[in-house]
C-alpha positions as CSV (number, residue, x, y, z in Angstrom):
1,X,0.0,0.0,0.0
2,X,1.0,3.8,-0.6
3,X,1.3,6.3,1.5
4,X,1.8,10.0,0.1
5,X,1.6,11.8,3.3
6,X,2.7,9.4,6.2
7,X,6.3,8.5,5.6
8,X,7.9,6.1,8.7
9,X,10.9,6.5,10.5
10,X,11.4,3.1,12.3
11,X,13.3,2.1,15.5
12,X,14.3,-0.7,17.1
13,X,14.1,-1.3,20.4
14,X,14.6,-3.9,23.3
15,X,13.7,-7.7,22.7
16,X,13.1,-7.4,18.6
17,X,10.1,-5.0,19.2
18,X,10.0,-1.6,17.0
19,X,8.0,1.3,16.9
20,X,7.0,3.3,13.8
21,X,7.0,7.6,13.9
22,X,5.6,9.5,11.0
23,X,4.2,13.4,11.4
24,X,2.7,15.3,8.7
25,X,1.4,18.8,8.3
26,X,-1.4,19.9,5.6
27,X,-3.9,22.8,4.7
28,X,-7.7,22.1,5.5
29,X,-7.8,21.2,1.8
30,X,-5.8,17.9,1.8
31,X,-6.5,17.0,5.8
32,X,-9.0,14.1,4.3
33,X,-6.5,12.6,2.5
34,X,-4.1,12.5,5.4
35,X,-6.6,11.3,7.5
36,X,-7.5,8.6,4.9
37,X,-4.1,7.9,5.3
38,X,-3.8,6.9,8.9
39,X,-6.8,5.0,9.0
40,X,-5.8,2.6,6.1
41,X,-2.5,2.3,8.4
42,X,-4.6,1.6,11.9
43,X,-7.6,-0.5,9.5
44,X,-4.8,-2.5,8.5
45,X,-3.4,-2.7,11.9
46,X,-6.6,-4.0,13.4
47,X,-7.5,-6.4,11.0
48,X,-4.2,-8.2,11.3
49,X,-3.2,-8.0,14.6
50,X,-6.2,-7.4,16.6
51,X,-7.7,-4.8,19.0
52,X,-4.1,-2.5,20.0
53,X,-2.7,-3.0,23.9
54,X,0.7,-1.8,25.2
55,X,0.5,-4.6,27.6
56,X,-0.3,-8.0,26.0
57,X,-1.2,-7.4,22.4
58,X,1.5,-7.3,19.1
59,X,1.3,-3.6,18.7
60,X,-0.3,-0.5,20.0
61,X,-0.4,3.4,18.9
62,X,-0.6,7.1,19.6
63,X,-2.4,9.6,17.8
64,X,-1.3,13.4,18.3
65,X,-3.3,16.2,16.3
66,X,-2.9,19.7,16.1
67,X,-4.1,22.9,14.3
68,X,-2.7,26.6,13.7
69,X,-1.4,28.4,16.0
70,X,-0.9,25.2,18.1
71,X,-4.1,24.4,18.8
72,X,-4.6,20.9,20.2
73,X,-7.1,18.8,18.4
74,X,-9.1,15.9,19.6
75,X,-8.3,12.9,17.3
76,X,-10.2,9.6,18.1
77,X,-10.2,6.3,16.2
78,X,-13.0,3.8,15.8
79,X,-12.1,0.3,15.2
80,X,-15.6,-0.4,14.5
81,X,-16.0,1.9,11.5
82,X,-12.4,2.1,10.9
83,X,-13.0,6.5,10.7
84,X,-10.6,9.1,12.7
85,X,-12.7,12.5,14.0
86,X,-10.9,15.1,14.7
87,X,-12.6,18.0,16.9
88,X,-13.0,21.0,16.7
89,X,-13.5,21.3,13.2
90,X,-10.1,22.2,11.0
91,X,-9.8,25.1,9.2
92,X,-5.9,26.0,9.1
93,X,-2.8,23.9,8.5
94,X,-3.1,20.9,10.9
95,X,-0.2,18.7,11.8
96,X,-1.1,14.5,12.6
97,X,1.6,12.7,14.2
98,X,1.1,8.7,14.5
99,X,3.3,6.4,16.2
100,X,3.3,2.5,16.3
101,X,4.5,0.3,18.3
102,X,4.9,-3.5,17.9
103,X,6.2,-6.8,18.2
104,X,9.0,-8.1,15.8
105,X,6.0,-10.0,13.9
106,X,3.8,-6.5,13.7
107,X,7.1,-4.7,12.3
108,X,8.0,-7.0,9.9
109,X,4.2,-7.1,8.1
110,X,4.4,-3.6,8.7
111,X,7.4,-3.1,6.3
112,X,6.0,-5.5,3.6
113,X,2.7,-3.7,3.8
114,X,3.6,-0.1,3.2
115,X,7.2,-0.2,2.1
116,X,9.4,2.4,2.2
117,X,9.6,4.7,-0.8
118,X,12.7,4.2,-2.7
């Protein structure tokens, strides 16, 4: 899958598990794009790996959203309709920032799914 928007820095990190970092900042115009973006990442996610926990699942995430002049935004996923909301409305450059986290397992189908652009 392609990504035009979301582009991964990986680490690696104790024990063979990784985390995946990827920030990007858009006008109001091309915010649904982005935000189709991330939820083809955390669809993906779900459906292969399951329901996301820090604790005893393969991978979990963080979502960070925020608008001109630094306004925080609300950003919640649904796993059940596989849509992000962001509140309050947007209507100025907004920057997403999306971290996961996984297992060696998650990282690796991670890679093959959305591979890094050359």
């Amino acid at each position: 899958m392609s990504l035009d928007y979301l582009l991964f820095d990986y680490s690696d990190e104790e024990g063979g598990s990784g985390s995946f970092d990827a920030m990007a900042s858009v006008l109001p115009d091309r915010l649904p794009v982005l935000v189709g973006e991330v939820e083809t990442v955390l669809r993906w996610a779900h459906r292969e790996f399951g329901a996301p926990c820090a604790e005893e699942g393969d991978w979990d995430f963080e979502l960070q959203a925020t608008c001109e002049p630094d306004t925080p935004l609300d950003a919640a996923y649904d796993a059940t309709s596989g849509r992000l909301s962001l509140f309050p409305e947007v209507d100025a450059r907004a920057t997403l920032s999306l971290t996961l986290s996984g297992s060696h397992s998650f990282c690796e189908a991670f890679r093959l799914a959305f591979p890094a652009p050359d």
